[in-house]
C-alpha positions in Angstrom: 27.6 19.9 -20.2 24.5 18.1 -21.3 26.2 14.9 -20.4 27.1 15.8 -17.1 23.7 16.6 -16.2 22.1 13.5 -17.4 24.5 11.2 -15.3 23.4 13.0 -12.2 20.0 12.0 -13.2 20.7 8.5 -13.3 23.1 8.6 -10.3 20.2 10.0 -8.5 17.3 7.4 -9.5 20.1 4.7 -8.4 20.5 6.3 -4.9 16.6 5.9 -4.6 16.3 2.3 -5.4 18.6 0.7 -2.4 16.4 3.0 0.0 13.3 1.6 -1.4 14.3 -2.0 -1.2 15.2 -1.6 2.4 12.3 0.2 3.2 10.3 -2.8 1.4 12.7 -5.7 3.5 11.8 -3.6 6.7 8.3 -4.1 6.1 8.3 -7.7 5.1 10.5 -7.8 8.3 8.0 -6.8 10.7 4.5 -8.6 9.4 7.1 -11.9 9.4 7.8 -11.3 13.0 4.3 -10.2 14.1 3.1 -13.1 12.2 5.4 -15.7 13.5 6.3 -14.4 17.3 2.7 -13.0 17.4 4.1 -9.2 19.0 6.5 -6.7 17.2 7.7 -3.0 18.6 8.1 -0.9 15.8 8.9 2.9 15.4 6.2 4.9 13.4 7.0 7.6 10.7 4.4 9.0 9.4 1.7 11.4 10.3 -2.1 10.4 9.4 -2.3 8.8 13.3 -1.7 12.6 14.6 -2.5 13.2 17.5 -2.8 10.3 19.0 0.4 8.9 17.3 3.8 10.8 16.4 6.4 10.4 14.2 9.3 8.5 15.6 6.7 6.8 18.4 7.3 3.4 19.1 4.6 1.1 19.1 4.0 -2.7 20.6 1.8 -4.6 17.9 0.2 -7.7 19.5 -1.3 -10.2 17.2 -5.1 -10.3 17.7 -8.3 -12.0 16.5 -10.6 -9.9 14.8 -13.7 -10.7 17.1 -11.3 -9.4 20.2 -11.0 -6.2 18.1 -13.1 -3.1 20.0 -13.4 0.6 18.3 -11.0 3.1 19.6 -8.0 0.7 19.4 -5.9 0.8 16.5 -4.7 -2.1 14.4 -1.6 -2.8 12.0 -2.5 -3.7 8.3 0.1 -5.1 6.1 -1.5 -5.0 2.5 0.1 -4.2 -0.7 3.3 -4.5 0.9 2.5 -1.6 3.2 2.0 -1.2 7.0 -0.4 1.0 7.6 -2.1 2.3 11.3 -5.9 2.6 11.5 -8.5 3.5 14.5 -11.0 0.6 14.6 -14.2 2.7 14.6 -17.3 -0.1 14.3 -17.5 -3.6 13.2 -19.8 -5.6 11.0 -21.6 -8.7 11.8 -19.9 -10.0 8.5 -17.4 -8.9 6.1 -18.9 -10.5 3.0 
C-alpha cells in the first residue's frame, strides 16, 4: 500500500509540470507579440485589479512610451517571467 501512495505522488507533481510550462510559453507568447506587433488582447485571471478588472476580462495592451504614461491608466509588466496589471498612480522626474 505504501507504494501505491507514493506513485500517486509523483503522478501528481508530473501533472503539474506540463501546466506550468504552458502557462510560462503563454506568457512569453504575449510580451513577444506586444513587443513585436506593438498591441496584444489578452484574457486576465486573476484578481488584485478588482474592481476595476475581473477575472476572465479581456484586455487590449497597446505598446506605449513611458512619458505618454498618465496615472489612472493601467500598464502590463512582464518581469521575472510574469505579467502582471498595475494602476499607474504618479510618475517621477527620473527613475535613477
Amino acid at each position: 500500500m505504501p507504494r501505491q501512495q507514493e506513485n500517486l505522488l509523483i503522478a501528481s507533481s508530473v501533472m503539474d509540470a506540463p501546466t506550468d510550462l504552458r502557462d510560462a510559453v503563454k506568457r512569453n507568447l504575449v510580451a513577444d507579440l506586444a513587443r513585436s506587433f506593438g498591441r496584444v488582447r489578452l484574457r486576465v485571471n486573476g484578481t488584485s485589479m478588482l474592481p476595476s478588472i475581473w477575472p476572465g476580462d479581456i484586455l487590449t495592451v497597446n505598446q506605449c512610451n513611458a512619458a505618454d504614461l498618465i496615472p489612472g491608466r493601467i500598464v502590463l509588466c512582464y518581469r521575472n517571467r510574469a505579467l502582471v496589471a498595475h494602476r499607474v498612480v504618479g510618475k517621477r522626474a527620473t527613475f535613477w
